[in-house]
C-alpha positions in Angstrom: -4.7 -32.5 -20.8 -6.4 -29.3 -19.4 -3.1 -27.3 -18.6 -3.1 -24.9 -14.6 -3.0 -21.6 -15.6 -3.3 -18.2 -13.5 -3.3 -14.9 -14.5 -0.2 -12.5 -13.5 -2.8 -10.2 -11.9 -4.4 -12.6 -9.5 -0.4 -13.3 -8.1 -0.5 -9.8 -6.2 -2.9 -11.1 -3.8 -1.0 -14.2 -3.0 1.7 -14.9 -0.6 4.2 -17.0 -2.8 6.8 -19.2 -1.0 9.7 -20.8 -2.1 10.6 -24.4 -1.2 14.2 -26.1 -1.0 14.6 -30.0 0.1 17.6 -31.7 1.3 17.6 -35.8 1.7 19.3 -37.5 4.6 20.2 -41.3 4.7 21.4 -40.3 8.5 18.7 -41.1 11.5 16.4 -38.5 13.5 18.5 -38.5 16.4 20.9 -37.4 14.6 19.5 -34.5 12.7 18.0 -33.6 15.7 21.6 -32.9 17.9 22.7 -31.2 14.4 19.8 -28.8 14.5 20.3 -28.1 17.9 24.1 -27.9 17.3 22.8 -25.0 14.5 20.9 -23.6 17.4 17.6 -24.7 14.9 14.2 -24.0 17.1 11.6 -26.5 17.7 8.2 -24.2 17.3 5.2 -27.3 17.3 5.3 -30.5 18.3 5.4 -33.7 16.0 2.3 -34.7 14.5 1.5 -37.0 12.0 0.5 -35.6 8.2 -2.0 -38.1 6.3 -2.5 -37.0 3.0 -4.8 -38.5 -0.3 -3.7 -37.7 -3.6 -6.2 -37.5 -6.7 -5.1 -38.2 -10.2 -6.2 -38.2 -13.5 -6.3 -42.1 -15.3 -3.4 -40.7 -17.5 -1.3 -39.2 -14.4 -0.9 -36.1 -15.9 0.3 -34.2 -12.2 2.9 -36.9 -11.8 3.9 -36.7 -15.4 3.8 -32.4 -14.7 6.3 -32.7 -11.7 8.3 -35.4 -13.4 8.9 -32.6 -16.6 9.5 -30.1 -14.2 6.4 -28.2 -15.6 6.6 -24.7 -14.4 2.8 -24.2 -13.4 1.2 -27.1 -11.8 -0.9 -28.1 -9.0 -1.8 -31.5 -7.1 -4.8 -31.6 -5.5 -5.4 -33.6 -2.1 -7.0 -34.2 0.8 -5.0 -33.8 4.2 -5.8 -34.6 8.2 -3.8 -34.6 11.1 -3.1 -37.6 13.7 -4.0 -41.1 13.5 -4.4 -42.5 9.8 -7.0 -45.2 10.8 -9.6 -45.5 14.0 -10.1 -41.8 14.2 -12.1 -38.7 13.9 -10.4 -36.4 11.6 -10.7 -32.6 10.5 -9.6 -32.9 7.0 -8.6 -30.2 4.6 -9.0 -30.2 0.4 -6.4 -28.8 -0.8 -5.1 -27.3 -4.2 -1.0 -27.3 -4.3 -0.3 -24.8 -6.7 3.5 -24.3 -8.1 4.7 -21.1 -10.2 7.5 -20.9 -11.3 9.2 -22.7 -8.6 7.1 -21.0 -6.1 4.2 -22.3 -4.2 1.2 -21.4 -2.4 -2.2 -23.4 -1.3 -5.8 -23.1 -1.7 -7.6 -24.2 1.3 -10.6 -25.4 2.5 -12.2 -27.4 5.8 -14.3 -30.3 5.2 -16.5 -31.4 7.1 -15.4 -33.7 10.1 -15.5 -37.2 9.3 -15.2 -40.7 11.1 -12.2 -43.2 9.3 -12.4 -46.5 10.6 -9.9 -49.5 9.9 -10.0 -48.8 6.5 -10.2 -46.1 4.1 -11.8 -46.9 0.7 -11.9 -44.2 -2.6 -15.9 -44.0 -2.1 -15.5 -43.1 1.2 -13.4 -40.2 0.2 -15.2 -39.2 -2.2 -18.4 -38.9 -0.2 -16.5 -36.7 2.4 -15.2 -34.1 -0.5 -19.4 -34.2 -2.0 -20.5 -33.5 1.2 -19.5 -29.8 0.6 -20.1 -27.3 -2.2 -15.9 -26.7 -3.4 -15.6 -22.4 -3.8 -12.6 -22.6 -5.6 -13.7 -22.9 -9.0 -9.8 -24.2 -10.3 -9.9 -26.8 -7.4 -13.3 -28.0 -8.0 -12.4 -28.7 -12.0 -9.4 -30.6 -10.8 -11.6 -32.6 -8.7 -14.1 -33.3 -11.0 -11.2 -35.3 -13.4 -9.4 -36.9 -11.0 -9.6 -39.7 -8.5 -8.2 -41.0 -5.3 -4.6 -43.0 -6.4 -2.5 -43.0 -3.6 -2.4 -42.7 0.4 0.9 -41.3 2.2 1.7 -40.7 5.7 4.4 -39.3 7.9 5.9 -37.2 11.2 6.6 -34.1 10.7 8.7 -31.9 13.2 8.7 -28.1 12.9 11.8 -25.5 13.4 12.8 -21.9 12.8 16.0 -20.8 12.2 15.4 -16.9 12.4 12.7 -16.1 10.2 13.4 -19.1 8.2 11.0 -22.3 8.4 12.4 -25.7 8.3 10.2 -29.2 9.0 11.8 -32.6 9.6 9.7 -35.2 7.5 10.2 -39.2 9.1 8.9 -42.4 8.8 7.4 -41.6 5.6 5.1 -44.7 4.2 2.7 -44.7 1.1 0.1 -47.1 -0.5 -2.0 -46.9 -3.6 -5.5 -47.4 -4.3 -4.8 -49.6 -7.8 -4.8 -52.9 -6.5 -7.8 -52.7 -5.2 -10.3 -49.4 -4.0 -9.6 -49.8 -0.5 -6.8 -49.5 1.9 -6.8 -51.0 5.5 -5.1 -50.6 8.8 -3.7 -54.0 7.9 -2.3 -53.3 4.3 1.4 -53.4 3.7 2.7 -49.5 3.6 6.0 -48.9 2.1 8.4 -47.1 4.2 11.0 -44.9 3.2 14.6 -45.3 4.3 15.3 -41.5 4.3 14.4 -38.4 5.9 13.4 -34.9 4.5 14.3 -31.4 5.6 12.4 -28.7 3.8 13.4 -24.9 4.1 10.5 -22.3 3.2 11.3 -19.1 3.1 10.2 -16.1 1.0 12.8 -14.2 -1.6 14.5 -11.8 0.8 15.9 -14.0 3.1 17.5 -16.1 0.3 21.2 -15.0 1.0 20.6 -16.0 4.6 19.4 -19.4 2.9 22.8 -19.6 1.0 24.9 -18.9 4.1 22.7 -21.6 6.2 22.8 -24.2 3.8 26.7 -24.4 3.8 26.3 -26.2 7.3 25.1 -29.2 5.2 27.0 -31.5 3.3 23.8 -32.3 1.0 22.9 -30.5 -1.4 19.5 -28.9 -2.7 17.6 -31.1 -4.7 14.4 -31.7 -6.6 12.3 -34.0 -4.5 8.4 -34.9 -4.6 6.8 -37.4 -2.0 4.4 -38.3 -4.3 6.4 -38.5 -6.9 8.6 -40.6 -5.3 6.1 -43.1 -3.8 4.3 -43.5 -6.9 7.2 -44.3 -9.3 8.2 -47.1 -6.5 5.3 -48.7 -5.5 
């Protein structure tokens, strides 16, 4: 297993962010009059994030995030708005964690049509259809595959200079059983809902104060993780 590594020098060009999840069992409209009760912000309004993970046949990135591996990526492929019936503007992109730090690499695809289905071969013909700059992300590509489709609605707040998003309705289905997935297809919805704080290291203290409104506490949480391991 080819291992992420990035040298200390590169870092100093690269705007790392930290990341800090909390899990509710309690509904949106709830965490909704709480965040205004905190006086939270709404910045952008709530879209829909689709998002295509690629994996290697042994799973190495899930097995990375499960051993808490301190560098580590996942690579994916990300669009806005409607999962099926829609043109999309979607976005390769290279998740790169550092020491419990993260930042992305980026890059715009070309737009593409998805009908009532989306099948691996169609994915991967979007992602050919451009030449990949990042050399890291395009050997990532080249040894992994398509494995698993996840979609949700996402809601966006500040809280000072703090960012927080709301993450709902969160469903996922894999490509294993077969290479295609359809508008049709059984998607497995989650019964919780995830608030995610990103900030950067000097407003960490006002982090501390802020998260002593909640009754949950801080906790290691993947999506795709998570919707892998119970599919």
């Amino acid at each position: 297993m080819q291992k992420f590594q990035i040298h200390n020098k590169n870092l100093e060009k690269i705007e790392l962010r930290n990341e800090k999840k909390l899990i509710f069992l309690e509904t949106e409209s709830y965490l909704l009059n709480f965040f205004k009760f905190l006086k939270f912000r709404e910045i952008f309004q709530k879209r829909k994030i689709n998002s295509i993970y690629f994996e290697t046949k042994n799973f190495d990135d899930l097995l990375d995030t499960i051993d808490g591996e301190k560098n580590r990526s996942k690579l994916r492929m990300r669009w806005y708005g409607e999962t099926f019936n829609s043109v999309i503007e979607p976005v390769l992109e290279n998740k790169i964690k550092i020491n419990n730090k993260n930042y992305k690499k980026k890059q715009n695809l070309k737009v593409a049509n998805i009908s009532n289905e989306i099948s691996t071969t169609e994915i991967k013909k979007i992602i050919n259809n451009i030449k990949i700059l990042d050399n890291l992300t395009q050997i990532k590509y080249n040894t992994r595959d398509p494995n698993i489709l996840l979609s949700y609605d996402r809601r966006y707040f500040m809280f000072k200079n703090i960012r927080i998003t709301l993450d709902t309705n969160l469903r996922s289905c894999n490509f294993y059983r077969k290479k295609k997935i359809s508008k049709n297809d059984f998607f497995i919805k989650k019964k919780f809902n995830i608030v995610e704080f990103k900030y950067h290291d000097n407003e960490f203290e006002e982090i501390k104060k802020l998260s002593e409104n909640f009754k949950n506490r801080f906790t290691k949480f993947s999506k795709y993780e998570n919707s892998l391991i119970n599919f």
